[in-house]
C-alpha positions in Angstrom: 120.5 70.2 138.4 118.6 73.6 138.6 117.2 75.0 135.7 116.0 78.7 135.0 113.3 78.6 132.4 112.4 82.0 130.7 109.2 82.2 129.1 108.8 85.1 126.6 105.7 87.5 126.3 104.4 85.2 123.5 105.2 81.9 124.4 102.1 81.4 126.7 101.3 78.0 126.5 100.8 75.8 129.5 102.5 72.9 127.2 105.7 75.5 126.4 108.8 73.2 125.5 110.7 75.7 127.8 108.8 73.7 130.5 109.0 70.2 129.6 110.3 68.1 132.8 110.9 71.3 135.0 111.6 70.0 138.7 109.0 72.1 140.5 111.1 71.5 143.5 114.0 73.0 142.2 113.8 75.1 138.7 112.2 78.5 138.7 110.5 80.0 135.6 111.5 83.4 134.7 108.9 86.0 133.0 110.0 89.8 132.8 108.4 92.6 131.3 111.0 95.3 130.0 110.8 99.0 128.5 113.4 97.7 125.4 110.7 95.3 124.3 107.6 97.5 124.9 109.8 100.7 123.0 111.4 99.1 120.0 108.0 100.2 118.1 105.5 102.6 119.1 103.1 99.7 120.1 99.3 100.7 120.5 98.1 100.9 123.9 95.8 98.1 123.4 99.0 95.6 122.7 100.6 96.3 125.3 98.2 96.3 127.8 97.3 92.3 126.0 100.6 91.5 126.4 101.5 92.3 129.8 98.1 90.9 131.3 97.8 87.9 129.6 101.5 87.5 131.1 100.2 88.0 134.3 97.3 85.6 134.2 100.0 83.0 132.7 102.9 83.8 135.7 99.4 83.3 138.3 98.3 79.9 136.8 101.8 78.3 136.6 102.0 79.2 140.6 98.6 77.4 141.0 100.3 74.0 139.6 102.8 74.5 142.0 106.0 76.2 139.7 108.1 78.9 141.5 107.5 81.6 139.1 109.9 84.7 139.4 108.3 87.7 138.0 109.5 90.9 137.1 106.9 93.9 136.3 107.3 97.0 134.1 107.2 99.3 137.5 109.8 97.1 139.4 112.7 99.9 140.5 115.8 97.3 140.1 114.2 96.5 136.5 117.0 97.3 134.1 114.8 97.5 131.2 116.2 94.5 128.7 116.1 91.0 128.9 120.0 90.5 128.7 119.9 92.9 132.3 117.2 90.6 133.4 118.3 87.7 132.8 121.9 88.7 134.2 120.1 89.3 137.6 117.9 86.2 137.9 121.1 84.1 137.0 122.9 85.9 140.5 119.6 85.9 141.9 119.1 82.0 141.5 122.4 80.5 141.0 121.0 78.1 138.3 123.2 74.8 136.3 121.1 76.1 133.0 119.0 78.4 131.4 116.6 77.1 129.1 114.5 78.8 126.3 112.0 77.6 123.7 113.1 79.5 120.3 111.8 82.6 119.8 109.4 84.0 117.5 111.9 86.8 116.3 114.8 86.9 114.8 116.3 89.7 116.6 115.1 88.2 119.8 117.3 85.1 119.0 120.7 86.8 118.3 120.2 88.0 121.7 119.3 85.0 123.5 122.8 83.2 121.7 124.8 86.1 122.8 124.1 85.6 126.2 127.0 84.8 128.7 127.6 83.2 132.4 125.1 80.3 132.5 124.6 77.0 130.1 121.8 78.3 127.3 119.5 75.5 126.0 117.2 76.5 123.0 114.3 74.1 122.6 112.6 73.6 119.5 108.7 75.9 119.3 106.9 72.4 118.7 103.5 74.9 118.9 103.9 74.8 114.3 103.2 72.5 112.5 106.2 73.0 110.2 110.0 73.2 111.8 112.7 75.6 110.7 114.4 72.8 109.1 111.0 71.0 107.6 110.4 74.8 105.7 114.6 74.6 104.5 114.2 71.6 103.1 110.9 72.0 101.2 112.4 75.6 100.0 115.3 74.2 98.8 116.1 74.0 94.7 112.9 76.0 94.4 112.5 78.8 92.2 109.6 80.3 93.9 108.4 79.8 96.9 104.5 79.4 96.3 101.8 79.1 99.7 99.5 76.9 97.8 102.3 74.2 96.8 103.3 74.5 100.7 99.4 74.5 101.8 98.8 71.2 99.8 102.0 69.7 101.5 101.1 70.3 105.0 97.2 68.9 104.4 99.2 65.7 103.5 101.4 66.2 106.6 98.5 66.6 109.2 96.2 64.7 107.7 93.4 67.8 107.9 90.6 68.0 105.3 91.9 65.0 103.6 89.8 61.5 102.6 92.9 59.4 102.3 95.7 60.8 99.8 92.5 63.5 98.6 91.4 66.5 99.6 87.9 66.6 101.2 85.7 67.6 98.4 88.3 67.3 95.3 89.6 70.4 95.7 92.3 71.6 97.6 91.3 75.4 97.9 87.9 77.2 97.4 88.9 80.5 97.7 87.1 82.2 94.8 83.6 80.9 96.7 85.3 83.3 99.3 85.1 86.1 97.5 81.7 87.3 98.5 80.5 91.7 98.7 78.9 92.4 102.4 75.1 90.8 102.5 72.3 93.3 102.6 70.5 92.6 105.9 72.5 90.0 107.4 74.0 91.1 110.6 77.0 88.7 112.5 77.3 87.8 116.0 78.9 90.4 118.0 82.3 89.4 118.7 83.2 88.0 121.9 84.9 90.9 124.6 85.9 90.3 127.7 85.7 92.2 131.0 88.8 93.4 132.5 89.4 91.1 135.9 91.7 93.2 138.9 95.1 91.8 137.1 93.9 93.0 133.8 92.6 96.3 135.0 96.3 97.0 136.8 97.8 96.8 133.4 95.6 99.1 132.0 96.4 101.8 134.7 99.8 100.9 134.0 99.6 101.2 130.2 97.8 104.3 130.3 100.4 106.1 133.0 103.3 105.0 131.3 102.1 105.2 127.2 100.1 107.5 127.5 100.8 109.4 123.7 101.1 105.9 122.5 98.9 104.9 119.3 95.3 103.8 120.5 92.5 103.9 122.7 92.3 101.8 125.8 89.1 102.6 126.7 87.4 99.7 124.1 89.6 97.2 125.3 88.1 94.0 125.6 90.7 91.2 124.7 90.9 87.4 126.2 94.0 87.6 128.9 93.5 84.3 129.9 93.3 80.9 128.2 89.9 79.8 129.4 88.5 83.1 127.7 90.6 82.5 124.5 89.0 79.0 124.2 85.1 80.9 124.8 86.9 83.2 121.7 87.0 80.3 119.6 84.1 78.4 120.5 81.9 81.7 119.8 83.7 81.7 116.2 83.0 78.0 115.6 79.5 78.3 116.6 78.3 81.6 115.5 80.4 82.3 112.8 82.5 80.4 110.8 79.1 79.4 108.6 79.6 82.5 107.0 83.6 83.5 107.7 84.1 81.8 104.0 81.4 83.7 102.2 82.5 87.0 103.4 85.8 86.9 104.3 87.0 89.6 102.0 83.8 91.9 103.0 83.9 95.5 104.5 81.2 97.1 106.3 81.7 100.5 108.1 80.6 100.2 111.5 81.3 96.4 111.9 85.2 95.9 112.4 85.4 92.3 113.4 82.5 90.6 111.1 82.8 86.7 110.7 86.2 86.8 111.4 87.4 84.6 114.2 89.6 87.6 115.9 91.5 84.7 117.3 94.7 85.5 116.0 96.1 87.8 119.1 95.6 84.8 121.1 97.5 82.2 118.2 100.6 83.9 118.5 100.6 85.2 121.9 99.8 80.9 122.5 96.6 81.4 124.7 95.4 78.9 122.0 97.5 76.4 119.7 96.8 76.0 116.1 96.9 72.0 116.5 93.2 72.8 118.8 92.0 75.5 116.7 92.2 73.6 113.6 90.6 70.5 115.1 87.5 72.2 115.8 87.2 74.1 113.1 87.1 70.3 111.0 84.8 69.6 113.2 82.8 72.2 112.9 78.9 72.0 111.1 80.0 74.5 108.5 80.2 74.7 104.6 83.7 73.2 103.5 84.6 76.6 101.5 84.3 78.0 105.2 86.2 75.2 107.2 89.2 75.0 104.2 89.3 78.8 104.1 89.9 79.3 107.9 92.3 75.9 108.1 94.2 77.7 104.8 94.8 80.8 106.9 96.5 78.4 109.8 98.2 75.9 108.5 99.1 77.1 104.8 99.6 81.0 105.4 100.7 81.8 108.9 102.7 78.6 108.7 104.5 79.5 105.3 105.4 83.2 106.2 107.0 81.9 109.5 109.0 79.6 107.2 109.4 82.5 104.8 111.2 84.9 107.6 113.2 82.4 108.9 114.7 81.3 105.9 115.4 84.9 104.5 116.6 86.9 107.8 118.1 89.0 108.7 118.5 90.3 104.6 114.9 90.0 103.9 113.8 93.4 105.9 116.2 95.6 103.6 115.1 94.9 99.9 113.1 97.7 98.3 112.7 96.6 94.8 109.9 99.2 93.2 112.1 101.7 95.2 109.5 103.2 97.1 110.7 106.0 99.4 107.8 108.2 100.2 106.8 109.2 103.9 104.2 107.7 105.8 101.5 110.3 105.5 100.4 111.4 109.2 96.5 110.5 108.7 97.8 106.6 109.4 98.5 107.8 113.0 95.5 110.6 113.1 92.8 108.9 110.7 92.1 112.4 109.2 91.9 111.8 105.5 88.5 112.1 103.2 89.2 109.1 101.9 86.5 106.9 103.7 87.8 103.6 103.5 91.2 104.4 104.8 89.4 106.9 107.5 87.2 103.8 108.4 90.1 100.8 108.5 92.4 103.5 110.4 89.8 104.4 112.9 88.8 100.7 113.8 92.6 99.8 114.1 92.6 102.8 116.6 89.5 101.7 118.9 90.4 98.2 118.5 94.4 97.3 117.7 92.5 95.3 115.0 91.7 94.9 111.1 90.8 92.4 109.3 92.9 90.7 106.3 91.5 92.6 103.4 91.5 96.2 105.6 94.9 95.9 106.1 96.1 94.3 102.3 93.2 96.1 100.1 92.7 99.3 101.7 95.6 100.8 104.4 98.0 98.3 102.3 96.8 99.3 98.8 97.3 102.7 99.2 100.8 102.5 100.9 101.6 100.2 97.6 100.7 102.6 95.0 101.8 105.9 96.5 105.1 104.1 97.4 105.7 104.5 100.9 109.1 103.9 102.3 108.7 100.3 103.0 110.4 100.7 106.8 108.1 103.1 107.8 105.3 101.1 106.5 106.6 97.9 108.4 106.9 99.5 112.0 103.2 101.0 111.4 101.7 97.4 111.1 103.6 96.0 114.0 102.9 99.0 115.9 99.0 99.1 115.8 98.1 95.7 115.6 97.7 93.5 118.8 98.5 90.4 117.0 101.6 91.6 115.3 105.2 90.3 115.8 107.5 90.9 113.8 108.0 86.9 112.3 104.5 87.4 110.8 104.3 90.9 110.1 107.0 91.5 108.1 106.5 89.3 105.7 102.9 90.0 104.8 104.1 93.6 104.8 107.2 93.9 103.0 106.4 91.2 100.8 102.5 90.8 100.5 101.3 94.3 100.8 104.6 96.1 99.2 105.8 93.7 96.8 109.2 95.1 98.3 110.8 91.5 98.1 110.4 91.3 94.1 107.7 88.9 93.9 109.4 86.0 96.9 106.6 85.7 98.5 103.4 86.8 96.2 103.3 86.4 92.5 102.0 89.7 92.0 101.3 93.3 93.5 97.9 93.6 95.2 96.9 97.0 93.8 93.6 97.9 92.7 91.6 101.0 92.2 88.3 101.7 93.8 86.4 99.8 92.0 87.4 96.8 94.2 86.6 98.7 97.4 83.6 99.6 96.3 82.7 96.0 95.3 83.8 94.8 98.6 82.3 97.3 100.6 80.1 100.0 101.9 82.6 102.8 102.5 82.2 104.6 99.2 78.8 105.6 99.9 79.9 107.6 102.8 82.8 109.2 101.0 83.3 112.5 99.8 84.9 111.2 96.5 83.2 109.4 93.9 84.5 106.0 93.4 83.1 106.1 89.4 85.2 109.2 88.7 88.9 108.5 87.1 90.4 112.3 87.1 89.7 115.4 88.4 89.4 116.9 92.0 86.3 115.0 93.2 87.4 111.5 91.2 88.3 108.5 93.7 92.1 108.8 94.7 92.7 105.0 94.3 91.6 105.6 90.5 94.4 107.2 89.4 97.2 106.4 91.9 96.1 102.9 90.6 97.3 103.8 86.9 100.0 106.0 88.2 101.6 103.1 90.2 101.6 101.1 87.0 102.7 103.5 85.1 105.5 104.1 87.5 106.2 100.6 87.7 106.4 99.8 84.3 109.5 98.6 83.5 109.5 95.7 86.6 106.1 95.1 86.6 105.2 94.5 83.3 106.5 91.4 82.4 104.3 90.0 85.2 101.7 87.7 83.5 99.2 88.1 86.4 99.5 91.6 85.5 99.4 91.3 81.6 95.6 92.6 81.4 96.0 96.0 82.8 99.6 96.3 81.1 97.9 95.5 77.8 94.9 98.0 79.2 97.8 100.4 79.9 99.0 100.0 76.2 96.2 100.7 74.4 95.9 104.3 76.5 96.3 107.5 74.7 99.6 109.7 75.7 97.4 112.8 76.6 95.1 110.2 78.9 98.5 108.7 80.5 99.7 111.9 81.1 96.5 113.3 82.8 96.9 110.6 84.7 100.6 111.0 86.0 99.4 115.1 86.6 96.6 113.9 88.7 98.6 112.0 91.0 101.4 114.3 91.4 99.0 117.0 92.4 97.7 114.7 95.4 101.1 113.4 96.4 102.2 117.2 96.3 99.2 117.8 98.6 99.8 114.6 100.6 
C-alpha cells in the first residue's frame, strides 16, 4: 500500500503522526507552500519568511533519513495556489492507496482537508498536546464556566509536572502574584538568541521580500531559528540565562528591550521545531526559583493547552459573538505606529522590527486600548494573526476575541482586562518618554488610557457591572459626580472623533 503523507506548514516535527510507519520505499511526503494560505491575512513579512524556511530545512532533513519528499515552492509555475489544487496533483502525480494527515491546527483548515475527494483520507490524532480534543469535551462538559486554573491543576495531575505525589511542588499550585514584578533598575537580560540566515533561509527572504513586498514588517531584523537544532540552542539559552528571572518580570515593559526574559520560544512551539513534552521537561529541571519554573510550565501546559481546547470545542460559532458590541475601526497607527501614545508607539514598533511582543504588550497595552475604544472585534483578530510570527489562528483567536476583547461574554476570562495608565506606568518605562502625562485624568495633555478607561466602563455599564471582579471600580464609578462622568464621556468622544 502507498501512502501520500502531507505535512502542513506547522506540523514540523520529526516525530509527526502523519509519519508514523511511512515505508520509505514506497510512500512519499508531500509539503506545499501556496498563495491561499500566505494571503488569507496580511501576514508580516517576518512570518512568512519563518514559515516557509523552516519548511525547507524540514523537507531537506526528512530527505537526509532517506524519505522521498515531494516539494512544492511558492514560485513553482504549475503551483495552483491552494492545497485542495495541490493535493489534487500529487494524488495524479503519485497514484497513492491513501492520503494521510495528522489533524490540523485550524479549524478552517480541517473542513477542507474532510472535503477532499479521489483518494482514502486518514486524519491522525496531533499527539504533540498534552490534552486531546476529546480529553478537553469531556472535562468541559456540565460546566458552567470554563476556568484555566481548574484545567491547569488537572493537567499537573495528568503529567505528573511540578507535583510531589498527589501535591503540588511547594503547596501551591500557582504563584502568579510573585510574577507581578515593575522592570528592575539596572538589571539588564541576556540578549535573546538570533540566528543567522543559512543559503535556504536567505532564498526565502528574497522570496518574501519580491513577492510581499507592502506586506506588514521589516525583514531586514530577521533573526528566527528555521531549523530544529537552533530551536533547541533557543531554549537552552532561555533555561540558562533566563528563566531565573522570566517569573519576576514577566509582566515588565522596558522601551528598547522587546524580548526581556521571555523565552521567545513560542514561534517554534506551534510551528513544532520544539515539542512542549521537551520544553517543559527542562524547564523542571531547570536551577531556577519555583515562581519562575510554575510560571513558564503554566503558560504551556495550563494556557496554550486550554485555549486549544477552548477553540475546538466552540468553532466555528465562537469567532462571530460581539457581546459589548464593539464596532469601531481599527485605527491606521496599528499598521503605521504613528500615535503619541508611547506605549502603543513602542509595542507597535517592536511588533514591526520583530513579528514579536510579549504577553503583557499585546493584552495590557495594543489589547487594552482596542478593548476600551471598542474596536470591531474582526478587524482586531486578523491584526494579531497578521503581525505575529507565532500566531495561528487556534491560539490567537481565543486570546483575542475572548482574552483581550471580552467579545465572548466572559467564556474564557472572568473579567475584562482594562486598565488605565496607571498600570502601564507601573509596569513600565514608556510613560517617561510620552508626550502625555500618565497622572492627568482630563484634559488635552491627560493620559488617553485615563479616561477611555472610565469611558469604557461607563459604556459598559449595564453588562459589566454585575461582574464581582469588577465591583470596585463600579462602586468607584457610583460614587462619581454627574458633571465628573460627563467630562469624562466628552473627553473620550473628542479623541475617538479625532481617532
Amino acid at each position: 500500500m502507498k501512502s501520500l503523507r502531507l505535512i502542513l506548514g506547522d506540523q514540523l516535527s520529526p516525530d509527526i503522526t502523519a509519519l508514523n510507519g511511512a515505508d520509505k520505499a514506497r510512500d512519499v511526503l508531500l509539503m506545499v507552500e501556496v498563495a491561499e494560505e500566505a494571503a488569507y491575512a496580511p501576514h508580516h513579512k517576518q512570518k512568512l519568511a519563518f514559515i516557509f524556511a523552516a519548511m525547507r530545512h524540514y523537507a531537506a532533513e526528512r530527505r537526509a533519513e532517506g524519505l522521498t519528499v515531494d516539494y512544492v515552492t511558492l514560485e513553482d509555475a504549475a503551483n495552483t495556489g491552494s492545497f485542495t489544487g495541490e493535493v489534487a496533483r500529487a494524488i495524479a502525480r503519485h497514484q497513492p492507496d491513501a492520503l494521510i494527515v495528522t489533524e490540523p491546527s485550524e479549524w478552517r483548515v480541517e473542513q477542507m482537508i474532510r472535503n477532499w475527494a479521489g483518494v482514502d483520507v486518514v486524519i491522525r490524532e496531533d499527539d504533540r498536546f498534552f490534552c486531546t480534543r476529546g480529553e478537553f469535551n469531556a472535562w468541559a462538559t456540565g460546566r458552567n464556566s470554563y476556568r484555566m486554573e481548574f484545567f491547569y491543576r488537572e493537567m499537573r495531575k495528568k503529567t505528573g509536572l511540578l507535583m510531589d505525589g498527589k501535591n503540588p511542588r511547594g503547596g501551591e499550585w500557582n504563584y502568579d502574584s510573585e510574577n507581578r514584578k515593575p522592570p528592575p533598575k539596572g538589571l539588564k537580560p541576556a540578549p535573546a538568541p538570533r540566528f543567522a540566515p543559512d543559503a535556504i533561509t536567505r532564498a526565502v527572504l528574497d522570496m518574501v521580500a519580491r513577492k510581499f513586498a507592502r506586506n506588514f514588517g521589516d525583514l531586514e531584523t530577521f533573526g528566527w531559528a528555521t531549523t530544529r537544532l537552533d530551536a533547541l540552542n533557543a531554549l537552552d539559552h532561555f533555561i540558562t540565562h533566563a528563566l531565573q528571572h522570566f517569573g519576576d518580570y514577566q509582566d515588565a515593559m522596558v522601551e528598547g528591550e522587546p524580548f526581556l526574559w521571555h523565552a521567545v520560544i513560542s514561534p517554534y512551539l506551534n510551528a513544532g521545531l520544539l515539542s512542549p513534552r521537551e520544553v517543559c521537561a527542562a524547564a523542571e529541571k531547570a536551577d531556577a526559583p519555583l515562581n519562575a519554573i510554575e510560571g513558564f510550565i503554566r503558560q504551556i501546559i495550563g494556557w496554550r493547552e486550554y485555549v486549544r481546547g477552548l477553540y475546538w470545542l466552540k468553532m466555528p460559532d465562537y469567532a462571530a459573538t460581539n457581546h459589548l458590541n464593539a464596532h469601531r475601526k481599527l485605527p491606521w497607527f496599528y499598521w503605521s505606529g504613528e500615535t503619541e501614545m508611547n506605549c502603543l508607539a513602542q509595542a507597535i514598533s517592536d511588533t514591526k522590527r520583530n513579528a514579536y511582543a510579549h504577553h503583557i504588550q499585546r493584552l495590557m497595552v495594543t489589547g487594552n486600548f482596542a478593548l476600551l475604544a471598542g474596536l470591531e472585534p474582526r478587524e482586531v483578530e486578523e491584526w494579531y494573526l497578521a503581525v505575529y510570527v507565532d500566531a495561528y489562528d487556534w491560539v490567537e483567536l481565543p486570546n483575542t476575541h475572548g482574552m483581550v476583547l471580552f467579545a465572548d461574554g466572559g467564556l474564557l476570562a472572568s473579567k475584562p482586562y482594562a486598565a488605565s495608565g496607571a498600570y502601564i506606568n507601573r509596569m513600565s518605562n514608556y510613560c517617561k518618554g510620552c508626550r502625555y502625562d500618565v497622572k492627568q485624568k482630563l484634559g488635552p495633555d491627560a493620559c488617553p488610557f485615563n479616561y477611555l478607561y472610565w469611558d469604557f466602563l461607563i459604556r459598559n455599564e449595564e453588562k459589566l457591572k454585575g461582574n464581582m471582579r469588577l465591583a470596585m471600580p463600579y462602586m468607584n464609578l457610583g460614587r462619581m459626580k454627574d458633571d465628573d462622568r460627563e467630562a469624562i464621556v466628552r473627553e473620550a468622544a473628542r479623541f475617538f472623533d479625532k481617532l
